[in-house]
C-alpha positions in Angstrom: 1.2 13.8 -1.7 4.8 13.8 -2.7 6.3 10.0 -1.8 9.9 9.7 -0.7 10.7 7.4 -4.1 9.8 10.6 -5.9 11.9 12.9 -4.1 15.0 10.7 -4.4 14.6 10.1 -8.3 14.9 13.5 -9.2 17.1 14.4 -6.0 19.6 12.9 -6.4 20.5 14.5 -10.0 20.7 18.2 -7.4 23.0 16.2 -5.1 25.4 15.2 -8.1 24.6 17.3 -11.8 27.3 15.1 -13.4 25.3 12.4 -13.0 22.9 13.2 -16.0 26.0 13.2 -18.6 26.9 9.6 -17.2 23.5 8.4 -17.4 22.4 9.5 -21.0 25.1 6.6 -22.2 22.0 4.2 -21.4 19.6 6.2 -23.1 21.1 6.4 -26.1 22.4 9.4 -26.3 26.1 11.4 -25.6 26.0 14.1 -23.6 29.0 15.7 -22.6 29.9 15.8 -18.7 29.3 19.9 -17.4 31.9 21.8 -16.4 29.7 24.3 -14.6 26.2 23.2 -13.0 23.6 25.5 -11.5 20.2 24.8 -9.7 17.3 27.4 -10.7 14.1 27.7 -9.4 11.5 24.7 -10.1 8.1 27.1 -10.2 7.5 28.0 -13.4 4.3 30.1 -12.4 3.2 32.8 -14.5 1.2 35.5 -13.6 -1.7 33.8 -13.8 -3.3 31.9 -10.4 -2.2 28.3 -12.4 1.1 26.8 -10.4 3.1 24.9 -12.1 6.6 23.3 -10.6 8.9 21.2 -12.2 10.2 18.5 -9.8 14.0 19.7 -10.3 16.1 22.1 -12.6 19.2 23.0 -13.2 21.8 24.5 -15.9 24.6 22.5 -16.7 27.4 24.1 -18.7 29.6 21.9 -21.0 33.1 22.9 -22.0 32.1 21.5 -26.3 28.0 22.4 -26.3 27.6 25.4 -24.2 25.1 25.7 -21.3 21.6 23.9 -21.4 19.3 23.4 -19.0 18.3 19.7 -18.0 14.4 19.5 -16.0 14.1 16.2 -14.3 10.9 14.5 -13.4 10.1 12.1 -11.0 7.5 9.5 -12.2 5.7 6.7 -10.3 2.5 5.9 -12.4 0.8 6.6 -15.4 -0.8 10.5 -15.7 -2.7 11.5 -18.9 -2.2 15.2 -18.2 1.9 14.9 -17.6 2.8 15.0 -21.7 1.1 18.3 -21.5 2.4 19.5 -18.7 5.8 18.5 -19.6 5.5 20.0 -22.9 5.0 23.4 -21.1 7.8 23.2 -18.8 10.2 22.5 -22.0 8.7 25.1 -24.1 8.5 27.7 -20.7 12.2 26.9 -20.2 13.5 28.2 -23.9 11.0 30.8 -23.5 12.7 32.2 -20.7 16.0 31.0 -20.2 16.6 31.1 -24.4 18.5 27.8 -23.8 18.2 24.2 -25.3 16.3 22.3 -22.6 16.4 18.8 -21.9 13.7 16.7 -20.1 14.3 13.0 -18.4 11.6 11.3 -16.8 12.9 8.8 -14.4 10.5 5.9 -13.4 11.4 2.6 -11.5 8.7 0.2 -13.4 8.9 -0.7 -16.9 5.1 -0.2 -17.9 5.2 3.6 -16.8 8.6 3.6 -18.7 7.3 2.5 -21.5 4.7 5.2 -21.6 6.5 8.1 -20.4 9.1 7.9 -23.9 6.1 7.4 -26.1 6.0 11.2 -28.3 3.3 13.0 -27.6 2.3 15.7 -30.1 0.3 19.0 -29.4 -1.0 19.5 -32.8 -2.9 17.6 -35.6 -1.4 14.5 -36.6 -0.7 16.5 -39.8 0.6 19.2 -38.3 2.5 17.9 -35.1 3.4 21.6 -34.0 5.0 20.7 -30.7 6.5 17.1 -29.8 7.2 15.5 -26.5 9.7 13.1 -26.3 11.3 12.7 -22.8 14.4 10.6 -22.0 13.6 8.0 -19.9 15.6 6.6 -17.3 14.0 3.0 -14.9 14.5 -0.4 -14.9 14.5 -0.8 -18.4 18.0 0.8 -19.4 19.8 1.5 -16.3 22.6 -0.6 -15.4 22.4 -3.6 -13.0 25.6 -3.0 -10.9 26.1 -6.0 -8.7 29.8 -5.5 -8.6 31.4 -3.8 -5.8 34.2 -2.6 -7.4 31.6 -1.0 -10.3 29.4 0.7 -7.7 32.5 2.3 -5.9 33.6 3.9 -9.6 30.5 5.5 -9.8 28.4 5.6 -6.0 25.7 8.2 -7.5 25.1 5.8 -10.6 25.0 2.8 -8.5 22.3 4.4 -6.0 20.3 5.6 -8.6 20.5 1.5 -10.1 19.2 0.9 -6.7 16.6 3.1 -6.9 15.3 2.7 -10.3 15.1 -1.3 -9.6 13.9 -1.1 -6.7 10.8 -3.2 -7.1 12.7 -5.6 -9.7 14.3 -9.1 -8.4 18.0 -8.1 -8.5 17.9 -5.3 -6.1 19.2 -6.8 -3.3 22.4 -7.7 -5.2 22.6 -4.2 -6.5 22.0 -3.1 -2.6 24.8 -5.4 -1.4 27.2 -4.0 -4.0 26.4 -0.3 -3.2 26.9 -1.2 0.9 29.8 -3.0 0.1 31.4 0.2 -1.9 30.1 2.9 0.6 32.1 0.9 3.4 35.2 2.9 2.1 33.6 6.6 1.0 33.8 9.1 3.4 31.5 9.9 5.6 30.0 13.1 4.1 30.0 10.8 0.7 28.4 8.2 2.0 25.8 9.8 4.1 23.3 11.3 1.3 23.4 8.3 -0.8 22.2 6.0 2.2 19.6 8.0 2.5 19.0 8.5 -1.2 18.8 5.1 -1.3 16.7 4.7 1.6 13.8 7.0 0.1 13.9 5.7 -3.1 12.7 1.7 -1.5 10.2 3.4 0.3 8.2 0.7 1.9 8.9 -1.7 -0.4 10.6 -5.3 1.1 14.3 -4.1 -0.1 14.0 -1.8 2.0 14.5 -4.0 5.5 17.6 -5.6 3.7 18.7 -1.9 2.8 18.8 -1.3 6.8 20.1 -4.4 8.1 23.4 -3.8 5.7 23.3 -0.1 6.9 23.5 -1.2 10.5 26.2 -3.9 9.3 28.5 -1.8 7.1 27.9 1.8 7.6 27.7 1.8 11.7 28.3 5.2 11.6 25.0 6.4 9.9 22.8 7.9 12.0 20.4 9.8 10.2 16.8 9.4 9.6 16.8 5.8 8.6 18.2 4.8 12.1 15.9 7.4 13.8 12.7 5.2 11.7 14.1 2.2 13.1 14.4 3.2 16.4 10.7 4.6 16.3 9.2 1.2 15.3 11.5 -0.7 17.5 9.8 2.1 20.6 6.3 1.6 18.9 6.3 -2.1 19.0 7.6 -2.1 22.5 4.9 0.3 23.4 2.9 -2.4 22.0 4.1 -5.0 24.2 4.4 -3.5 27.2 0.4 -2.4 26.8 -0.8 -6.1 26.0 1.1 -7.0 29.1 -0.4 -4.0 31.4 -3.7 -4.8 30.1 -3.3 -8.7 30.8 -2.3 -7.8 34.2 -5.3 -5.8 34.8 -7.4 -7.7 33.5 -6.7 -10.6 35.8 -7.0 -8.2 38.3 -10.3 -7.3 37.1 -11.3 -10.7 36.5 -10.3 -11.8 39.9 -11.9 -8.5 41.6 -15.2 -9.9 39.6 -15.0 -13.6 40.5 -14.8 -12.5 44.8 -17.7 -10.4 44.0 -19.5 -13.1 42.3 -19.1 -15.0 45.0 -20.0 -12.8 47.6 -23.2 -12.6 45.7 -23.7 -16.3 45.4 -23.3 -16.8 49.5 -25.4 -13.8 50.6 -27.9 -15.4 48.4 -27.5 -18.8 49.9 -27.7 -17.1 53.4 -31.0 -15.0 52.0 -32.3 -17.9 50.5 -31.7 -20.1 54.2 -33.1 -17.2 56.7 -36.5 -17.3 54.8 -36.7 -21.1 54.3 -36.1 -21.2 58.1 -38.4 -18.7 59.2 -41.1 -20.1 57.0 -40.2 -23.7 58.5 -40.9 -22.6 62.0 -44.0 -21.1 60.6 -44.0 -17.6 61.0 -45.5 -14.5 58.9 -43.0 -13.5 56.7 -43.9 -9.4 55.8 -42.8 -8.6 52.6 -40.4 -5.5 53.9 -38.7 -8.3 56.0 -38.6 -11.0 52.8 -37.0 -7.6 50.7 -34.9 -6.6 53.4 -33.0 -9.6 53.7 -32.8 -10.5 50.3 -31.0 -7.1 49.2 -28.5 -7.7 51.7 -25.2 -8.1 50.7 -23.4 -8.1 53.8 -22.3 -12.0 54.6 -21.6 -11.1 58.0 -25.0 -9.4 58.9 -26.6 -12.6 57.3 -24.3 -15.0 59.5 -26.0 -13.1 62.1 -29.5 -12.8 60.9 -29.5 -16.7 59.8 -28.2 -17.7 63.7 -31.5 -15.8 65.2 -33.6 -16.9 62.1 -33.3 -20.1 64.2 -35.2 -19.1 67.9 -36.8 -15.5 67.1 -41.1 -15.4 67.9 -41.5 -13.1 65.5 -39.8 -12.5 61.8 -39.2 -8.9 62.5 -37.0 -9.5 65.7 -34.4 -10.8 63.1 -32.9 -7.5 62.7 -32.9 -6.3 66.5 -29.5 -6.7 67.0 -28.8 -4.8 63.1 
């Protein structure tokens, strides 16, 4: 299942192409800024059954290199079949498009870092036919932007800080920074990078600081985020309200029970004094008389049953007046 933290690494680059040029500084390479960007399609299914997608494409033109295309992939964990898989989407891509391509990996913890830039050869060791070698972009070599005047030179940069440290210790100043800077980017600017932002914390604890400097200094968003709020705010109100329904009922209940319990106990008692009296005065108790009073549950029929328990001859004449 695809997680919102994947969907925002890779994203984001669709939302701003430039951004690729301006990170590749940190991964050691140059690459010029594009003049020209394009998104293609991401399935790179053949005609066989086997689909395969590529989590974003596009072609960036450049006005030194020439065009190239750039696949970015989104990834949160380790995956022994990825380098192979990767190694087909790059090889696919010239195939088809006869342009240079260019693979980055974007992670946000080191050890999956660490193993998505590790080569990765197809062939004998002898004869490494066909190497893998993505760039790597996480927490390892992007920048820590805690300064609001750095974020607001470069707001795509700065989210994608966020989101690439977003289960390191120095997010929150990195999330500060990046609210501080949106304060002033227009609306439409700021809008998509909130929520970039958003996606890319997912449900980790940054995220609750993320929202309570949305509601602060960008008041004016109201997209999904404030929407997630507002349906855990309802839920746990929900909650409430049905722990304090179901306390009021069940005192109700338990009240209902404790009258009926009580009932029970004194048409007992009354049961238990008609026999003892008619037994006193020494008369044949039958045994439809003995059951009919002691099923009773009426305590006013008993009242009435006990006052002629006192002076009936017979046990039977008890219930004359019933």
């Amino acid at each position: 299942m695809v997680s919102p933290p994947h969907e925002a690494m890779h994203r984001i680059f669709q939302h701003d192409p430039g951004l690729f040029s301006r990170v590749s500084r940190f991964l050691g390479v140059d690459i010029p800024a594009p003049v020209k960007a394009t998104a293609l399609p991401t399935d790179l299914t053949e005609a066989n059954p086997v689909e395969r997608r590529v989590d974003t494409l596009l072609r960036l033109e450049t006005a030194s290199q020439g065009p190239y295309l750039l696949a970015v992939e989104a990834q949160g964990k380790k995956h022994p079949d990825k380098p192979a898989s990767w190694a087909y989407y790059t090889a696919y891509l010239w195939t088809k498009y006869r342009l240079p391509t260019a693979l980055l990996v974007v992670c946000q913890d080191h050890a999956t870092a660490k193993w998505a830039q590790q080569p990765v050869s197809c062939g004998p060791p002898q004869l490494p036919t066909l190497t893998v070698q993505p760039l790597v972009a996480g927490p390892h070599n992007m920048p820590v932007i805690t300064d609001p005047e750095e974020a607001r030179a470069d707001l795509v940069l700065a989210s994608l800080a966020a989101i690439t440290h977003a289960a390191e210790p120095g997010v929150d100043a990195i999330l500060k920074a990046l609210s501080t800077a949106l304060r002033d980017a227009p609306e439409d600017i700021a809008k998509p990078l909130v929520e970039f932002t958003a996606q890319g914390l997912a449900k980790r604890p940054a995220k609750n600081l993320w929202r309570n400097l949305v509601a602060v200094d960008l008041s004016f968003y109201k997209s999904y985020l404030a929407e997630e709020v507002r349906a855990e705010v309802r839920s746990e109100v929900q909650a409430e309200i049905r722990a304090e329904v179901r306390a009021e009922v069940r005192a109700e209940v338990r009240a209902e029970i404790q009258a009926e319990a009580r009932n029970e106990a004194s048409a007992e008692s009354r049961a238990e004094d008609i026999l003892l009296i008619l037994e006193q005065r020494g008369l044949d108790i039958p045994e439809d008389v003995r059951s009919r009073v002691t099923h009773c549950t009426d305590p006013e029929l008993l009242r009435r049953w006990l006052a002629r328990a006192v002076t009936v001859p017979k046990a039977e004449e008890v219930f004359e007046d019933a």
